[in-house]
TIGUTI-578439 format. One record per atom (N, C-alpha, C): residue in three letters; x, y, z. Coordinates in steps of 0.05 Angstrom, whole numbers, padded with zeros to 5 digits, always signed. Layout:
AlaXYZ
...
This chain:
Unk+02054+02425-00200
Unk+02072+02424-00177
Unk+02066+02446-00158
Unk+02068+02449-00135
Unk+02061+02458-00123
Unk+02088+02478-00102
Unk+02081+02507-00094
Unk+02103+02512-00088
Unk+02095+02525-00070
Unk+02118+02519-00039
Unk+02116+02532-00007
Unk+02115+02560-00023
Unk+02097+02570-00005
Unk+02086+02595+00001
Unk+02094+02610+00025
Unk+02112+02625+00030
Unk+02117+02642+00065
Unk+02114+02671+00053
Unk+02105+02679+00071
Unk+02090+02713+00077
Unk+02105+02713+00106
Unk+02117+02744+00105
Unk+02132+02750+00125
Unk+02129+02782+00135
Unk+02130+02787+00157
Unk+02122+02815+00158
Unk+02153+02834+00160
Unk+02146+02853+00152
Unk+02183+02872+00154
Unk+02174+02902+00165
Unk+02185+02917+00174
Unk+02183+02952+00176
Unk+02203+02959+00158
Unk+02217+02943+00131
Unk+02238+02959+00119
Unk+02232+02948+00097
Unk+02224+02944+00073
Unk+02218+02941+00045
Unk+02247+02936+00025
Unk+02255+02962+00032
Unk+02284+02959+00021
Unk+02314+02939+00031
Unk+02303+02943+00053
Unk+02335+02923+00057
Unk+02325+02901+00060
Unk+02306+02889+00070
Unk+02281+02863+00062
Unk+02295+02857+00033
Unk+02295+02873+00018
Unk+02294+02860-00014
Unk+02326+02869-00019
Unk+02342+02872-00003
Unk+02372+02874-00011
Unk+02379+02844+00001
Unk+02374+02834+00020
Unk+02387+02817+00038
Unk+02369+02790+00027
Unk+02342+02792+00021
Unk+02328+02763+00007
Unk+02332+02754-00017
Unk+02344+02784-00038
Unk+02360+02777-00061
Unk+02381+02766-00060
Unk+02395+02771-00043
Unk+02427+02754-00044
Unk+02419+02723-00034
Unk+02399+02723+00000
Unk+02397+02701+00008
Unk+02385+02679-00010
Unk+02371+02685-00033
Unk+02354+02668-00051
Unk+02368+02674-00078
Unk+02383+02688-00083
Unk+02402+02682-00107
Unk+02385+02693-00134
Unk+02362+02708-00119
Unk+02343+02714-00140
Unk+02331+02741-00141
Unk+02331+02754-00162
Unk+02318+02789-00155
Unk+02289+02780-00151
Unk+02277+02797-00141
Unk+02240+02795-00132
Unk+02226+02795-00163
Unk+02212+02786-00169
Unk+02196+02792-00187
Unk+02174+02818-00190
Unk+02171+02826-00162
Unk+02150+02852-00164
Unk+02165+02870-00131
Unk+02164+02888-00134
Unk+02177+02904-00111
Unk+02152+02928-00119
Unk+02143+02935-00088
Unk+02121+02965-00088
Unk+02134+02980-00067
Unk+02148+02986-00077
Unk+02167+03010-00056
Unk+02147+03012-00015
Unk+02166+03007-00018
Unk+02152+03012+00017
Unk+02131+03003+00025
Unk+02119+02980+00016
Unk+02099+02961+00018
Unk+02098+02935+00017
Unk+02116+02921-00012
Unk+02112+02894-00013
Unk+02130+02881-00035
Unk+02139+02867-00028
Unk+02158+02852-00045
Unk+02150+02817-00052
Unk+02156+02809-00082
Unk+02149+02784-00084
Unk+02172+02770-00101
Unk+02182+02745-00089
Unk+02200+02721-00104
Unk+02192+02696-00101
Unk+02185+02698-00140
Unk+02186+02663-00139
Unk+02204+02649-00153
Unk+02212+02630-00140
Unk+02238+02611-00149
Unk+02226+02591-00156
Unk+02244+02568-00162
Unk+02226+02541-00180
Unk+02215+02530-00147
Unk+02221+02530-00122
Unk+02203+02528-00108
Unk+02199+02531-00085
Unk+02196+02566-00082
Unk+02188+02585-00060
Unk+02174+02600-00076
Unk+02156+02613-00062
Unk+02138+02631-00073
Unk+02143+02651-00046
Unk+02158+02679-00042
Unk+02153+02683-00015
Unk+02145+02708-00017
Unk+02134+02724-00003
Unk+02120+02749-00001
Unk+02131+02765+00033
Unk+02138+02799+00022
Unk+02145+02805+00051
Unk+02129+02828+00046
Unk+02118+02836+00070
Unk+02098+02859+00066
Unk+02107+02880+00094
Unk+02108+02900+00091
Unk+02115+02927+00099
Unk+02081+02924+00123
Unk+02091+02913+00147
Unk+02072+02918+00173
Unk+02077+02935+00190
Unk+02077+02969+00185
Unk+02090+02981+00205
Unk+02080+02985+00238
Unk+02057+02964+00248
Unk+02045+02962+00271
Unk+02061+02930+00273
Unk+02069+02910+00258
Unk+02081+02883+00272
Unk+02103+02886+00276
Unk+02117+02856+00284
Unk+02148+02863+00292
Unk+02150+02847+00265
Unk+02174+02854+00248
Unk+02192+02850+00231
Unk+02202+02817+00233
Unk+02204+02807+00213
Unk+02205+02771+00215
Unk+02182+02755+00217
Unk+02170+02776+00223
Unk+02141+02756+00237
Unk+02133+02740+00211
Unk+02121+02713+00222
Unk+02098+02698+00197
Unk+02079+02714+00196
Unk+02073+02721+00177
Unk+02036+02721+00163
Unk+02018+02703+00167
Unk+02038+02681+00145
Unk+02019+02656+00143
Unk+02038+02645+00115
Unk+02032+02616+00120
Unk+02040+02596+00101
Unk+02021+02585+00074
Unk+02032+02584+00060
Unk+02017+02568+00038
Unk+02020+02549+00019
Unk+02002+02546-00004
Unk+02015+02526-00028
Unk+02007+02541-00056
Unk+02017+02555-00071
Unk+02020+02559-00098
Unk+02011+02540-00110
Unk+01995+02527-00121
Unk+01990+02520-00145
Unk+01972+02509-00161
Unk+01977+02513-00185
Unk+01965+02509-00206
Unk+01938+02503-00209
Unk+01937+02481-00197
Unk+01905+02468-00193
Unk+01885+02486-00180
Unk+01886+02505-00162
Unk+01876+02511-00145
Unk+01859+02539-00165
Unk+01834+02540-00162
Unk+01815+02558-00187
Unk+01813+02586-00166
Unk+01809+02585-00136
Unk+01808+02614-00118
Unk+01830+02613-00100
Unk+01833+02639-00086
Unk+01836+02637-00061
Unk+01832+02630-00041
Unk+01839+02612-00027
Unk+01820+02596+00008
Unk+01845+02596+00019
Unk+01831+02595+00049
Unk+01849+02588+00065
Unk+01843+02571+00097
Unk+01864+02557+00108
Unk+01843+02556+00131
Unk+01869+02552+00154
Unk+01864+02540+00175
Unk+01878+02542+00204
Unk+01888+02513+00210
Unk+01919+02510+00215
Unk+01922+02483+00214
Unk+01918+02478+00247
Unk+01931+02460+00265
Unk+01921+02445+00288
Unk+01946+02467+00306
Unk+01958+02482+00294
Unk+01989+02501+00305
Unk+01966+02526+00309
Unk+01944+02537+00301
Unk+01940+02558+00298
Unk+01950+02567+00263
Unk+01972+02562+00259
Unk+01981+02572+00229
Unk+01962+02583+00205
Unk+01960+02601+00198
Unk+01940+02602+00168
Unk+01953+02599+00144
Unk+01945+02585+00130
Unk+01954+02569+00104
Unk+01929+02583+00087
Unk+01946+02592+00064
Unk+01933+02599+00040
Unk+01941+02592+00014
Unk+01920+02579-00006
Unk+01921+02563-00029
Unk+01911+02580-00051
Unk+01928+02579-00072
Unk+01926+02605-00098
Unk+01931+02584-00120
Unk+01929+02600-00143
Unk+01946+02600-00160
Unk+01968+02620-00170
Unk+01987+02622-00188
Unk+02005+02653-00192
Unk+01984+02674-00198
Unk+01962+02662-00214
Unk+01939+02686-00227
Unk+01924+02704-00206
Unk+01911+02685-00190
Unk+01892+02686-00169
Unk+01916+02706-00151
Unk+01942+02701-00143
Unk+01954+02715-00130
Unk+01959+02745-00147
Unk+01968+02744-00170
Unk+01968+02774-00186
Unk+01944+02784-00175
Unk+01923+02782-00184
Unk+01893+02789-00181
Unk+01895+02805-00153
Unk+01895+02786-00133
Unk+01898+02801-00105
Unk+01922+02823-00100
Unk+01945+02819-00111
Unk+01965+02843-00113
Unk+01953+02863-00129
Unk+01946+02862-00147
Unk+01933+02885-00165
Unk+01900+02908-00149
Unk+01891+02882-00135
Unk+01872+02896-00114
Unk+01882+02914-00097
Unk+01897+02901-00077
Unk+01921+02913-00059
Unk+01922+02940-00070
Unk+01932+02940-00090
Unk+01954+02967-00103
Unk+01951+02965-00129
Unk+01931+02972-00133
Unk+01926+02990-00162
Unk+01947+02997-00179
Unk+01951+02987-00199
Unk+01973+03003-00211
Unk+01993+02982-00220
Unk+02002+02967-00200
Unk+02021+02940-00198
Unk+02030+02936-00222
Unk+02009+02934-00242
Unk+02016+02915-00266
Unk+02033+02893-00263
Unk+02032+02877-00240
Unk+02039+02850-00247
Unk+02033+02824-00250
Unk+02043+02812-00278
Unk+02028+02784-00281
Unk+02052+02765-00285
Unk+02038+02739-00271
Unk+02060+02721-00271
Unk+02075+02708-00293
């Protein structure tokens, strides 16, 4: 099954993950203090990342979580939009690149 993917940009980490916990009914699964926050529900996968050069709310980019999918790709829909296709693993992997240390697996 496959699960929407949104990446969102924030300048606040912490209240990002006070206000997406209540709004999604769900604590984050991985929080990196002042960097990056991640929740997945049975089906959102969403990611907010600490852009202190964007504006806050902004898209990243969209995607699909799942399973099937063996790398990371991505590409550009007919909106401009960038869509990116993972799996939970393939996504740990790239968080653990990111930020060393993370220890997190799905």
């Amino acid at each position: 099954m496959k699960k929407l993917h949104l990446a969102l940009s924030t300048n606040d980490i912490a209240s990002t993950v006070r206000d997406y916990t209540k709004r999604l009914g769900a604590e984050p699964v991985l929080v990196i203090p002042d960097k990056y926050a991640l929740w997945r529900t049975d089906c959102l996968n969403l990611s907010v990342r600490n852009e202190p050069d964007g504006n806050p709310g902004e898209l990243r980019h969209l995607g699909w979580e799942d399973e099937d999918a063996e790398t990371i790709a991505s590409d550009v829909d007919c909106n401009g939009i960038l869509w990116e296709y993972f799996n939970a693993r393939t996504q740990a992997g790239e968080i653990e690149e990111l930020w060393p240390g993370s220890g997190y697996q799905p």
